[in-house]
SEVO-279438 format. One line per 8 residues: number of its first residue (from 1); for each residue x negated, y negated, z of C-alpha. Coordinates in Angstrom, 1 decimal. Each point is the difference from the previous one (the first is absolute). Layout:
<recs>
NUM) X/Y/Z ~ ...
</recs>
This chain:
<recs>
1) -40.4/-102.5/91.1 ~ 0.0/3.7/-0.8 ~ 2.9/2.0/1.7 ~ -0.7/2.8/2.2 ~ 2.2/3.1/-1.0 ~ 2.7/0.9/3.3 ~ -1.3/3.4/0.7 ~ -3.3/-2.1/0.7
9) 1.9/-2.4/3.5 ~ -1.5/2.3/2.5 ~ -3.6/-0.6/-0.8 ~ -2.4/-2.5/2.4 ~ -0.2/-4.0/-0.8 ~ -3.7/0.5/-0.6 ~ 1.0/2.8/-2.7 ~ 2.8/-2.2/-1.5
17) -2.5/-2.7/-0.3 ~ -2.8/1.9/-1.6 ~ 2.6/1.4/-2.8 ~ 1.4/-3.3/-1.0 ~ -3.6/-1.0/0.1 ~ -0.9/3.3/-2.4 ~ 2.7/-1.1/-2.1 ~ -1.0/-3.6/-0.3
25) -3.2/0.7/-0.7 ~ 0.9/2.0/-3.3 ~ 2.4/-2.7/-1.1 ~ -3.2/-2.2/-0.2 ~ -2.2/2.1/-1.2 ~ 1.8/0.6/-3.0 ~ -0.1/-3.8/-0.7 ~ -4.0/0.0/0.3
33) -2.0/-0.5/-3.0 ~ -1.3/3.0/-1.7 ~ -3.5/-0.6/2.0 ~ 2.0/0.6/3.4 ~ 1.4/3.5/-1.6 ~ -3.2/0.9/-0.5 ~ -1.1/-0.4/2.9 ~ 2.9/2.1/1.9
41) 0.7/3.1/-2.9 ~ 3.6/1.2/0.0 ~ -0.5/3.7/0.7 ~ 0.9/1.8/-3.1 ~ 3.5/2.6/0.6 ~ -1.2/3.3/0.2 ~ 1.4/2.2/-2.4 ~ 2.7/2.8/1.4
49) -0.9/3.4/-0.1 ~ 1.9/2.5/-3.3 ~ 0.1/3.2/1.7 ~ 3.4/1.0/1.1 ~ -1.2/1.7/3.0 ~ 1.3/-1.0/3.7 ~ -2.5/-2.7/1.1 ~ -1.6/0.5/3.6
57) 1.1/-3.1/2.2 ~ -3.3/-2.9/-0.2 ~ -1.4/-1.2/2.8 ~ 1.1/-3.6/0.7 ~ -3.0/-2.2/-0.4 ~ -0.7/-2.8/2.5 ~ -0.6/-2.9/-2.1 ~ -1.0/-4.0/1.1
65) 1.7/-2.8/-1.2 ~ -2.0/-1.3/-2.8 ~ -1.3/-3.9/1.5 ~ 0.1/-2.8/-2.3 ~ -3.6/-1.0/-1.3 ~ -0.9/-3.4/0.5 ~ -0.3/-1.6/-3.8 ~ 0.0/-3.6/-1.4
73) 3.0/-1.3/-0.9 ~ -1.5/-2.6/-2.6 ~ -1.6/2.8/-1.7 ~ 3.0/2.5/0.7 ~ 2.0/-2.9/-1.7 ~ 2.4/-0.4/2.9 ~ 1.5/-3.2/0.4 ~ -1.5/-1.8/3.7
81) 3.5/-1.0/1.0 ~ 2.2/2.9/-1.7 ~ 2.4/2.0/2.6 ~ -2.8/2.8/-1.2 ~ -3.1/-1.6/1.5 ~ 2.1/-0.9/3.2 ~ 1.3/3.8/0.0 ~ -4.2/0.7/-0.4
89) -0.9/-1.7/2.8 ~ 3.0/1.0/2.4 ~ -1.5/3.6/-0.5 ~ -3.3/-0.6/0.4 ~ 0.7/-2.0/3.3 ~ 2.4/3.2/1.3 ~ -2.6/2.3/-0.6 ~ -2.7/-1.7/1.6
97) 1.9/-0.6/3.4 ~ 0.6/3.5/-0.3 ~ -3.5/1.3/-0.3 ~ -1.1/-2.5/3.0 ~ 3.1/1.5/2.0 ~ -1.6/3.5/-0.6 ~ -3.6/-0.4/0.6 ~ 1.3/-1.5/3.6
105) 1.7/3.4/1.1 ~ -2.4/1.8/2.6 ~ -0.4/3.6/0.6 ~ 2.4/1.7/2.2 ~ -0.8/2.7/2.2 ~ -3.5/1.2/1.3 ~ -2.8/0.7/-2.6 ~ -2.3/3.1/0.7
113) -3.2/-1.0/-1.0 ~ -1.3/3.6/-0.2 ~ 1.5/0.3/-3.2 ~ 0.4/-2.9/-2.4 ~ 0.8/-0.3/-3.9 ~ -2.2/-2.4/-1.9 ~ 0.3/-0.2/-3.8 ~ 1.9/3.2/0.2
121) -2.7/1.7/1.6 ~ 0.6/1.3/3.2 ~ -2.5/-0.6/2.7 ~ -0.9/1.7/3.5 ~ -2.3/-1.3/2.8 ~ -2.6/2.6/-0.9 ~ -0.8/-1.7/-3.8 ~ -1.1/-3.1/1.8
129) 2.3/-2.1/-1.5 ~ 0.8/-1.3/3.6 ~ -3.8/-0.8/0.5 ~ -0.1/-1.6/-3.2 ~ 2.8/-2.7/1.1 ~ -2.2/-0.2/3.3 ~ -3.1/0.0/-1.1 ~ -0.3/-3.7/-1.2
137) -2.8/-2.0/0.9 ~ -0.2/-1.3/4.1 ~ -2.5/-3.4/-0.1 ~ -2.9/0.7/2.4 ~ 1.3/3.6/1.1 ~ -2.9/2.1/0.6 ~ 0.1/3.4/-0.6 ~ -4.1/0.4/1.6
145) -0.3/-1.9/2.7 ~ -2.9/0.3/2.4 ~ 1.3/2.4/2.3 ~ -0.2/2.5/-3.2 ~ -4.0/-0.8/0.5 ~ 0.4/0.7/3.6 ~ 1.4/3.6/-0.4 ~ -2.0/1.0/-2.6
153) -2.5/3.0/1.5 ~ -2.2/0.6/-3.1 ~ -2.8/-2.4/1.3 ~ -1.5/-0.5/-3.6 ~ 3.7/-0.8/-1.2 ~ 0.5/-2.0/2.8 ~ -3.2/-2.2/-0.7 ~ 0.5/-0.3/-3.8
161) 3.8/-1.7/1.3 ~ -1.2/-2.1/2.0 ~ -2.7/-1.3/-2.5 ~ 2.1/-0.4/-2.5 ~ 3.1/-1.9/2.5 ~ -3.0/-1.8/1.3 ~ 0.2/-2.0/-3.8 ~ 0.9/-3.6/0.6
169) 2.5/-2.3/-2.0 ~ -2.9/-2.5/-1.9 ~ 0.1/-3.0/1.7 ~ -1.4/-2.4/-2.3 ~ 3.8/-0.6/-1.0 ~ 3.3/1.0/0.8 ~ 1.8/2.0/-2.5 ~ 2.2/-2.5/-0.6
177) -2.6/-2.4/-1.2 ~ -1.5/2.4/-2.7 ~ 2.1/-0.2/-2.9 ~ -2.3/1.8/-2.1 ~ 2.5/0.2/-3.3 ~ 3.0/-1.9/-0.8 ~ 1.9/2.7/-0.3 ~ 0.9/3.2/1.6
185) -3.2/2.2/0.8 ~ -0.1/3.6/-2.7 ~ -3.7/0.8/0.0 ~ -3.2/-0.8/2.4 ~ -3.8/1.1/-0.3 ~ -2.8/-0.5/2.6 ~ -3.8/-0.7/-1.9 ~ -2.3/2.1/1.1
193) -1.7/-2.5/1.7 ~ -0.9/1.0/3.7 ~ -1.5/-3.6/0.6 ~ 3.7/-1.8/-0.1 ~ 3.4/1.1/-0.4 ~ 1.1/-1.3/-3.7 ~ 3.7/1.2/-0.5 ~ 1.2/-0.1/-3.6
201) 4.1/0.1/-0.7 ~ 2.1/0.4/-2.9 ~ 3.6/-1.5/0.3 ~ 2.9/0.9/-2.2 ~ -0.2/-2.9/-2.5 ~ -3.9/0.6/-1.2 ~ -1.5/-2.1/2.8 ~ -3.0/1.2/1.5
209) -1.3/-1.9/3.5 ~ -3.5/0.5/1.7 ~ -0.9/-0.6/3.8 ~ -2.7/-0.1/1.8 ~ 0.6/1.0/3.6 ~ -3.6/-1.4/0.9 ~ 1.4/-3.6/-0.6 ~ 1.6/-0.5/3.2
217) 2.0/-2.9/1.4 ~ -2.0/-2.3/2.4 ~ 1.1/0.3/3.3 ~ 0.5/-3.7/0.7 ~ 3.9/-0.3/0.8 ~ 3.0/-2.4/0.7 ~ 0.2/-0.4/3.9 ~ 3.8/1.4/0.3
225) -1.7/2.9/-2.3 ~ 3.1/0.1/-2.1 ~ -1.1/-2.1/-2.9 ~ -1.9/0.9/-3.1 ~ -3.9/-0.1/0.2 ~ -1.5/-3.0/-1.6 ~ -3.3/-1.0/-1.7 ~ -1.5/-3.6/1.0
233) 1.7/-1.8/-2.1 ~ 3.3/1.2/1.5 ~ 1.1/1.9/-3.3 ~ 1.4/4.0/0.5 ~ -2.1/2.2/-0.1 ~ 0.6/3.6/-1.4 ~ -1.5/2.8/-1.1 ~ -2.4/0.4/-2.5
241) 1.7/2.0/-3.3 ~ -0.5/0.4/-3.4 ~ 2.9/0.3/-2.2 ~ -0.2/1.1/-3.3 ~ 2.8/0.9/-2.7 ~ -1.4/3.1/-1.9 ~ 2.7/2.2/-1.5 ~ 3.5/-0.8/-0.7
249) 1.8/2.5/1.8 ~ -0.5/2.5/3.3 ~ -3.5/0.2/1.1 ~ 0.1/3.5/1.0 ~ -3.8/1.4/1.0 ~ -3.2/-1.1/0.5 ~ -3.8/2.1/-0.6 ~ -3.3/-1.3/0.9
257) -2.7/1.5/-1.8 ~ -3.2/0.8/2.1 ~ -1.9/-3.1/-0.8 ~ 2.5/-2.5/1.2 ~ -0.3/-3.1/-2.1 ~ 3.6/1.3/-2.3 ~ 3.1/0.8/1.3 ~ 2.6/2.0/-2.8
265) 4.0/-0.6/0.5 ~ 2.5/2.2/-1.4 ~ 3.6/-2.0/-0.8 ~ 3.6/1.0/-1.0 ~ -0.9/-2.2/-3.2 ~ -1.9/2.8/-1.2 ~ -3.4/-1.3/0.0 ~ -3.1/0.2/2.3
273) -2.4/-2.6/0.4 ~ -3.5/-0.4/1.1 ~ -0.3/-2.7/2.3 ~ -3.7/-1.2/0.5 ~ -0.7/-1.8/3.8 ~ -2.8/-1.6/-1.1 ~ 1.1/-2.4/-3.2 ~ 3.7/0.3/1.1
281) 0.9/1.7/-3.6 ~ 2.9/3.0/-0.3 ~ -0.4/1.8/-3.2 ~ 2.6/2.3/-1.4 ~ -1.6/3.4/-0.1 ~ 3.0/2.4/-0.6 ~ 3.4/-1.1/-1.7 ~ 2.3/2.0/-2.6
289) -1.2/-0.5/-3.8 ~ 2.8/-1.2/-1.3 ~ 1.5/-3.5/2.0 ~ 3.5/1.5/0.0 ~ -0.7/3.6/1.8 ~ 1.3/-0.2/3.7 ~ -2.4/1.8/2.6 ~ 0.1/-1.1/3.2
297) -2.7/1.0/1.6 ~ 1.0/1.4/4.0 ~ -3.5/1.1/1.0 ~ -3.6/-0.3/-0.9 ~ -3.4/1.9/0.6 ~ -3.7/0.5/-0.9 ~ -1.7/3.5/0.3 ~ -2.9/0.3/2.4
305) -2.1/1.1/-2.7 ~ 0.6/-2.2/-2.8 ~ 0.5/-3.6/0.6 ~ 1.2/-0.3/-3.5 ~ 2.9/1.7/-0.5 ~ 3.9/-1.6/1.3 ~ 2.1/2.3/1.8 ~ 4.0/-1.2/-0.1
313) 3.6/1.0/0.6 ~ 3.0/-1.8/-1.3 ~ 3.5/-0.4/0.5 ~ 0.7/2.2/-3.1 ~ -1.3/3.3/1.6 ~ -3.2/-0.5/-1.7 ~ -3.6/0.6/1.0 ~ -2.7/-1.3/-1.8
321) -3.7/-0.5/-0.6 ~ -2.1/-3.1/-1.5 ~ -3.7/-0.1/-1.2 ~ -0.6/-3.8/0.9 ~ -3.3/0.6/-2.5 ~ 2.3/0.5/-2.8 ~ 3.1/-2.5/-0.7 ~ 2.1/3.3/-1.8
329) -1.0/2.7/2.2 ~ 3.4/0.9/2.4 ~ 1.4/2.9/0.2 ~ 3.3/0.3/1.4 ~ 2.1/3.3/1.6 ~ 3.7/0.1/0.4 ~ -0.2/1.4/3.7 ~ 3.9/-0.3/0.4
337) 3.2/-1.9/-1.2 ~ 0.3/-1.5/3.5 ~ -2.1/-3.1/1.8 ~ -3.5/0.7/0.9 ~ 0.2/-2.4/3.2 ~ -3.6/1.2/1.5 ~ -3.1/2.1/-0.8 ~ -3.5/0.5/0.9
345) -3.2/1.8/-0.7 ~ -1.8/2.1/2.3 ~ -2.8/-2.1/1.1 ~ -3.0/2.7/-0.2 ~ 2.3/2.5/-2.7 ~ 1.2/-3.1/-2.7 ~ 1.3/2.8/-2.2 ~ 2.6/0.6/2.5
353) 3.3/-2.3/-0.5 ~ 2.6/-0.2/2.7 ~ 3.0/-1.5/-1.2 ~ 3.2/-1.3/1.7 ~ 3.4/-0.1/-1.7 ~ 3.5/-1.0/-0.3 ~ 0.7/3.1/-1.1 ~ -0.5/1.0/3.8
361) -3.1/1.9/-0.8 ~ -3.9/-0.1/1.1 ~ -1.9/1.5/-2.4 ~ -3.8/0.7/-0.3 ~ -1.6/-0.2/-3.9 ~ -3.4/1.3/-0.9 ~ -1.2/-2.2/-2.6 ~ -2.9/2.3/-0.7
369) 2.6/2.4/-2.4 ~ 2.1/-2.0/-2.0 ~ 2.7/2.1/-2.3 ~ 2.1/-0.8/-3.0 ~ -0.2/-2.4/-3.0 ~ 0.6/-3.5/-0.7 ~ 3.1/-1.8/2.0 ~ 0.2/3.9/1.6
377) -3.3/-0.6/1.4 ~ -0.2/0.9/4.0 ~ -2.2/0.5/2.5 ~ 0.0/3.5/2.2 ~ 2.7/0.2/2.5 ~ -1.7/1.9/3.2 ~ 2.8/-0.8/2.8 ~ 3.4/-1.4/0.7
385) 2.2/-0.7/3.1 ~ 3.4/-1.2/-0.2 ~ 1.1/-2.3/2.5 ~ 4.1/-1.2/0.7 ~ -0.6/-2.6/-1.4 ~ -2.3/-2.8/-1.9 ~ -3.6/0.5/0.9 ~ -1.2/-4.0/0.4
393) -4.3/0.5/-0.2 ~ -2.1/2.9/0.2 ~ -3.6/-0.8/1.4 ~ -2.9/2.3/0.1 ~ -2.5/-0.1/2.9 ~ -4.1/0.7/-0.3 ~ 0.3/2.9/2.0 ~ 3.1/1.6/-2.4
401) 3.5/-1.0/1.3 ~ 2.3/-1.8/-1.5 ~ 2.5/-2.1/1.5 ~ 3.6/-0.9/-1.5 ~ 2.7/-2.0/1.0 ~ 3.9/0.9/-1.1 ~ 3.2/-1.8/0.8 ~ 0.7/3.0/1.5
409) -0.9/-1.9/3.1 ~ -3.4/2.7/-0.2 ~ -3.9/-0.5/0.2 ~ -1.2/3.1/-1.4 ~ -3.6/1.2/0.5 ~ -1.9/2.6/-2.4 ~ -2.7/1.4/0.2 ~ -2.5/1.1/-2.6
417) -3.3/0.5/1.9 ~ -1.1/2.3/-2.5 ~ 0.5/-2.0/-3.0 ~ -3.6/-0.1/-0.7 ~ 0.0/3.6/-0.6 ~ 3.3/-0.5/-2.9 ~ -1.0/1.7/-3.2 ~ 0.6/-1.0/-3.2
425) 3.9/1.9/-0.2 ~ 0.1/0.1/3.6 ~ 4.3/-0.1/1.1 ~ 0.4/-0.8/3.4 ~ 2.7/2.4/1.5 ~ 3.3/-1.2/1.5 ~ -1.2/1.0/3.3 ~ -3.1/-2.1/-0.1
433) 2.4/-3.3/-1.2 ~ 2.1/0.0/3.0 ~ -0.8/-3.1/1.9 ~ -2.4/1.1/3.1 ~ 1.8/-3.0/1.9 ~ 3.3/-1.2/-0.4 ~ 0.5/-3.9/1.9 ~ 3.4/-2.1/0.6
441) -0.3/-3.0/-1.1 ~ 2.7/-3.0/-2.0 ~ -0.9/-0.5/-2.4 ~ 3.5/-1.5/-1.7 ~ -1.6/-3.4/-1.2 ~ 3.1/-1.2/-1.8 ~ -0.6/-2.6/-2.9 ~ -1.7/-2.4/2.0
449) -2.7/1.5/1.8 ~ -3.2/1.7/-2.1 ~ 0.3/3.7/-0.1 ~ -2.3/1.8/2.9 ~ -2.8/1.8/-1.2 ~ -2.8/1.7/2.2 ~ -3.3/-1.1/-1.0 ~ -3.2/1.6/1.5
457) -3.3/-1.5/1.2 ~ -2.4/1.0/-2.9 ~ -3.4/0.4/2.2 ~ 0.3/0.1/3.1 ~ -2.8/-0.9/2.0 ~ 1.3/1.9/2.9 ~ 0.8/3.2/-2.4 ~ 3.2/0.6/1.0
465) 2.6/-0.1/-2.9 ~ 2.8/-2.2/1.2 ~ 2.9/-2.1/-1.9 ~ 1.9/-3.1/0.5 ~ 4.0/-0.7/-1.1 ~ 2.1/-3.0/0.5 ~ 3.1/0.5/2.8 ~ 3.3/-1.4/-0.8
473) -0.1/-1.0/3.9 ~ -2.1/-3.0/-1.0 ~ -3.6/2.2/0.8 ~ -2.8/2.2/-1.7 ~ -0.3/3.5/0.8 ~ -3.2/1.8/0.1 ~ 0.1/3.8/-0.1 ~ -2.8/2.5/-0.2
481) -0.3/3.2/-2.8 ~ 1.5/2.2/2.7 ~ 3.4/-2.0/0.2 ~ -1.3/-1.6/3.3 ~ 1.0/-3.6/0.3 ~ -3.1/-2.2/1.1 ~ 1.7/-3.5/0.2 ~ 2.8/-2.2/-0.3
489) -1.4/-3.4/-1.1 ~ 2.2/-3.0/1.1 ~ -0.5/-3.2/1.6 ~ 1.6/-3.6/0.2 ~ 0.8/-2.4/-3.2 ~ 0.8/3.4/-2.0 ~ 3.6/-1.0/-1.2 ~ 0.5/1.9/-3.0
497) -0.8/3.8/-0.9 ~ -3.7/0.4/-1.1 ~ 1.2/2.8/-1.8 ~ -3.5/-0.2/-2.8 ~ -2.3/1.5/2.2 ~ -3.9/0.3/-0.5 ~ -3.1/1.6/1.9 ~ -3.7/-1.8/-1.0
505) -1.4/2.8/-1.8 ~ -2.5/0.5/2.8 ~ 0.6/-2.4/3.3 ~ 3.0/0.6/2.0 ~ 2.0/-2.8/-1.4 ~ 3.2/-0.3/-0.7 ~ 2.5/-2.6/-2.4 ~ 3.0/0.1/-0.4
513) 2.2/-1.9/-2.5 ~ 4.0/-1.7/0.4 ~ 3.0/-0.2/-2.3 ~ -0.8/-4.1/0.4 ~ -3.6/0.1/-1.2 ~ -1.8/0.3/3.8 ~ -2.5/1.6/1.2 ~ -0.9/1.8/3.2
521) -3.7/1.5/0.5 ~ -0.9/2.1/3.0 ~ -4.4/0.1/0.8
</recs>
């Protein structure tokens, strides 16, 4: 055992232990094999300074005890029974009563939690760290409740609220029972269909599942009412769903062309199929030319005036454009180095591209001007608004706006009413890209709940522009263009976050999608 010097008596138990440990520790070390030296250097001596003149006095340098690192004494060629092994494990065992000892000692004293340090940052109340901690998700908290309808003064607001609160959870099945994907919900589409509501969703292994709402559950029922309906020959029944495995990865958007009879998905396995409804074929329409180039695609489109040409964003900070007529005909722009999570085209102006990024930016292209040659290639920039942070979506409306979501905890409303007017070269100033409508909203998913993205009603056949986004409260939110909310969907059987939200491109319905594959649907 290694001595301690006399001048050293005075110093604590704990101390005198940790020394005799420090000094154990490099009487083993130096037995390890050359593989353990490696792995903890000796610092090299640094060299004394030659000038002669007077040195100023250093500053003494806190420094931690160096910890042993755990390595494999068979490979370390240490001997399992030699006193050096037993002097290992000794140390090891020390230190980690030691480290349990210190992660039990509490916090003395009061803590003021108007000014806190995280990650060496210091914090006040007023940067909403505070609201951050507070602001997690509350299960069936309502933040519009009827009395909000009550008050409201604006009769024409007033009406349109109560309209769209007066939606009712479908009651052909209880959430619960319609597991529409296996896995967790990333991506739903209504068909255009006004006859039935046909829901379409992508989950985040490729699987897409299709149900049809008008297929409802006969009424018949077990007399305590707590059993599960059954058919006449006393087997379950359930609901009626198609379930088909289409792309190997993240299903992340759907588009219905006009027609109806084809739906086209866009996948994080960088293709996008075709899928006919009528022979029950997907064909791959889009995908990289060579089989080893990852783009995975985050968003897909089709132009009002040209039904064959494939708008997409990717993961890469890419935007792209396909000629389905021609195999070889993409053309693709760097946009940015960071992750293109949403875009759209304007629905009546397809040359305008809004486009939401992790670089914390909304940005609005005009593909009409494109500058630059080969890989420098890029469409014309017209406006940007910088957010705090990430911008999730960015949604354009009919009528000009364009909605984004941030993880700023912000539902930001634009609006470009005038777009119609946009000439070739036409910047939009930085007083026209300031949101016209700022709304709170969480919109901290976390890793296990879809990222919330506003998604407008495409025609509506009441006129007025209006959007729907998933609430981490377990509802749907419906807010009009002016920021006004309209609704807070909810109901009973809803036990999971529909946090993929969808509006029927022209009926006031609602779906919403759950992190375990469920789906809710408001008529």
């Amino acid at each position: 055992m290694p001595r301690i010097k006399k001048e050293d008596a005075s110093i604590s138990a704990f101390e005198r232990k940790r020394l005799e440990n420090s000094a154990a520790n490099e009487a083993m070390l130096k037995e390890l094999s050359k593989t353990a030296a490696k792995i903890l250097p000796q610092p090299k001596p640094i060299a004394k300074p030659r000038s002669s003149a007077p040195r100023k006095k250093a500053t003494p340098l806190k420094r931690e005890v160096v910890r042993p690192t755990r390595v494999s004494l068979r490979l370390s060629g240490v001997e399992a029974d030699s006193e050096t092994a037993k002097r290992k494990a000794e140390v090891e065992e020390t230190f980690a009563k030691e480290n349990a000892r210190v992660k039990r000692v509490r916090v003395s004293g009061d803590l003021n939690f108007s000014d806190i340090v995280v990650d060496g940052k210091k914090w006040s109340s007023d940067d909403g760290f505070l609201a951050g901690v507070m602001r997690g998700a509350v299960p069936y908290h309502r933040t519009f409740t009827a009395d909000d309808i009550k008050e409201t003064t604006d009769e024409g607001l007033k009406a349109l609220r109560e309209k769209m609160s007066g939606l009712e959870l479908y009651e052909g099945w209880e959430p619960n029972q319609i597991k529409i994907t296996p896995e967790r919900v990333y991506s739903l589409g209504f068909h255009p269909s006004q006859e039935k509501a046909l829901i379409f969703a992508g989950d985040k292994m490729g699987n897409m599942g299709i149900f049809d709402a008008s297929q409802i559950a006969p009424e018949v029922k077990a007399e305590d009412n707590d059993e599960d309906e059954e058919d006449a020959d006393g087997d379950t029944l359930e609901p009626a769903i198609t379930a088909l495995k289409v792309h190997a990865r993240t299903i992340t958007s759907f588009v219905f062309p006009a027609d109806g009879n084809h739906v086209y998905s866009g996948s994080y396995d960088s293709s996008i199929r075709k899928f006919d409804l009528q022979k029950g074929v997907a064909v791959e329409v889009f995908a990289p030319s060579s089989a080893d180039e990852d783009l995975p695609i985050s968003g897909i489109a089709i132009p009002s005036n040209d039904p064959n040409l494939l708008c997409f964003s990717t993961l890469e900070g890419s935007f792209g454009r396909h000629d389905m007529r021609t195999p070889n005909d993409t053309e693709l722009f760097q946009l940015t180095d960071k992750k293109i999570g949403g875009f759209s085209l304007h629905p009546l102006q397809p040359h305008l591209v809004a486009t939401a990024s992790l670089d914390r930016t909304l940005k609005i292209w005009d593909l009409r001007k494109i500058s630059g040659k080969g890989e420098n290639k890029i469409p014309n920039l017209i406006g940007e608004h910088l957010s705090r942070l990430s911008v999730s979506h960015a949604s354009w409306s009919a009528a000009g706006h364009v909605a984004t979501s941030s993880y700023d905890d912000t539902i930001k409303i634009h609006s470009f009413l005038d777009a119609g007017s946009f000439k070739i070269g036409h910047e939009i100033d930085e007083e026209a890209m300031k949101p016209t409508s700022v709304i709170r909203h969480n919109n901290q998913t976390g890793r296990w709940v879809t990222i919330l993205k506003p998604q407008w009603q495409e025609r509506p056949e009441d006129g007025i522009q209006k959007f729907v986004i998933g609430n981490m409260n377990r509802f749907v939110d419906v807010f009009a263009s002016d920021g006004e909310q309209l609704a807070q969907l909810g109901g009973d059987g809803i036990t999971a976050v529909p946090a993929v939200a969808q509006f029927h491109p022209t009926k006031d319905w609602v779906a919403g999608g759950t992190a375990n594959g469920k789906l809710c649907l408001w008529m």
